[in-house]
C-alpha positions as CSV (number, residue, x, y, z in Angstrom):
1,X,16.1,-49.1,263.6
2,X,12.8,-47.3,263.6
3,X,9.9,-50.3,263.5
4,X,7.5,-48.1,262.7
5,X,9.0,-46.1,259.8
6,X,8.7,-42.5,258.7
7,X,6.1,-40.4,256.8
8,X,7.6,-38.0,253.9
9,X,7.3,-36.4,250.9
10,X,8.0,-36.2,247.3
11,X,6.8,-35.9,243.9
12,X,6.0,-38.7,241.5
13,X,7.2,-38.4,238.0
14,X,5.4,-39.3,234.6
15,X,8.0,-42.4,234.5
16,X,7.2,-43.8,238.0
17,X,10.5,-42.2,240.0
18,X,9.7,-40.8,243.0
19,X,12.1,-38.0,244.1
20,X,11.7,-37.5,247.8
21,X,11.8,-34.3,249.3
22,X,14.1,-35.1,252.0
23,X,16.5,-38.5,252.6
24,X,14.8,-41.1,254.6
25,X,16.6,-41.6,258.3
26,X,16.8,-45.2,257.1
27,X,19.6,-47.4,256.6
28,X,20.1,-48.1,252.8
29,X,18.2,-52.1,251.9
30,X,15.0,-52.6,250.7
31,X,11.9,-50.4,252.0
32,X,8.1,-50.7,251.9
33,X,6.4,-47.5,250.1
34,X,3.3,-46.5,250.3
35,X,1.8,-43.6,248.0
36,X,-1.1,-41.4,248.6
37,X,-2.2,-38.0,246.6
38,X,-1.3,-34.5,248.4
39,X,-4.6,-32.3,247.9
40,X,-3.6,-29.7,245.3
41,X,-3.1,-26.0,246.6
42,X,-5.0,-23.5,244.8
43,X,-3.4,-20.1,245.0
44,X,-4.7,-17.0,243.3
45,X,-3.9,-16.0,240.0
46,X,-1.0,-13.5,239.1
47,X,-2.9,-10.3,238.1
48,X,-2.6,-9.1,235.0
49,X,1.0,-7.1,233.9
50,X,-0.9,-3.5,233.3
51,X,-4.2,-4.3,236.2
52,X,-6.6,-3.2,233.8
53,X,-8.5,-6.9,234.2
54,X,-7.7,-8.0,237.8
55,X,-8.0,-12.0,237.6
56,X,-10.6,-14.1,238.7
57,X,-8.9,-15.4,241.7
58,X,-7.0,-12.3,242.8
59,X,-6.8,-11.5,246.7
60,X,-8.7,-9.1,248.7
61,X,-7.3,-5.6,248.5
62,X,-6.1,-4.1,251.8
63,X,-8.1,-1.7,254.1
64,X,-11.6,-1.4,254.9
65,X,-14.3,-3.4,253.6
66,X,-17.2,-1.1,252.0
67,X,-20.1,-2.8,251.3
68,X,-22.1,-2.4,248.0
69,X,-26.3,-1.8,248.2
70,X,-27.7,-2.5,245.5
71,X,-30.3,0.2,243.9
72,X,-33.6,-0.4,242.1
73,X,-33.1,1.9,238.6
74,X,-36.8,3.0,237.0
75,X,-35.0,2.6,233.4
76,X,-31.4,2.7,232.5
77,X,-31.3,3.3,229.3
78,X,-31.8,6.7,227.1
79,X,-35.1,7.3,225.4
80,X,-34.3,5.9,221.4
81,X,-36.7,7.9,220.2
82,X,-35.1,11.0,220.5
83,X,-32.8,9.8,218.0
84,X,-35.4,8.9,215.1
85,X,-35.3,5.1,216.6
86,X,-38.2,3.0,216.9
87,X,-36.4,0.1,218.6
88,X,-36.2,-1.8,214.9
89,X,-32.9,-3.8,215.0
């Protein structure tokens, strides 16, 4: 008889059963149990059916990394008053 007992896993349900992930090596009687939380695993989001919005969480794309610089832009935006527009909203 192991004296020191065994370790496993399983899943609590809302109405207290525990299913266990594997049977015990323990004779059937009465057993101590001890419960602690498994950390959750966070895995990346399924992208998106047509990949036009990857998700938030998606996972690096193969091949090589190229890095982004960013660049100082003067003004971005077209002159308005070429269009009659004095920048009244």
């Amino acid at each position: 008889m192991l004296e020191a007992g065994i370790e496993t896993t399983g899943t609590l349900h809302p109405d207290g059963a525990v299913t266990l992930d594997e049977p015990p090596p323990l004779a059937p009687g009465r057993v101590r149990v001890a419960l602690s939380p498994l950390p959750a695993v966070r895995l990346p989001d399924p992208p998106y059916p047509d990949e036009s919005i990857p998700a938030p969480f998606d996972l690096p794309r193969e091949g090589p990394v190229t890095p982004v610089v960013a660049e100082w832009v003067e003004y971005p935006y077209p002159d308005l008053s070429a269009f009659g527009l004095d920048g009244a909203s």
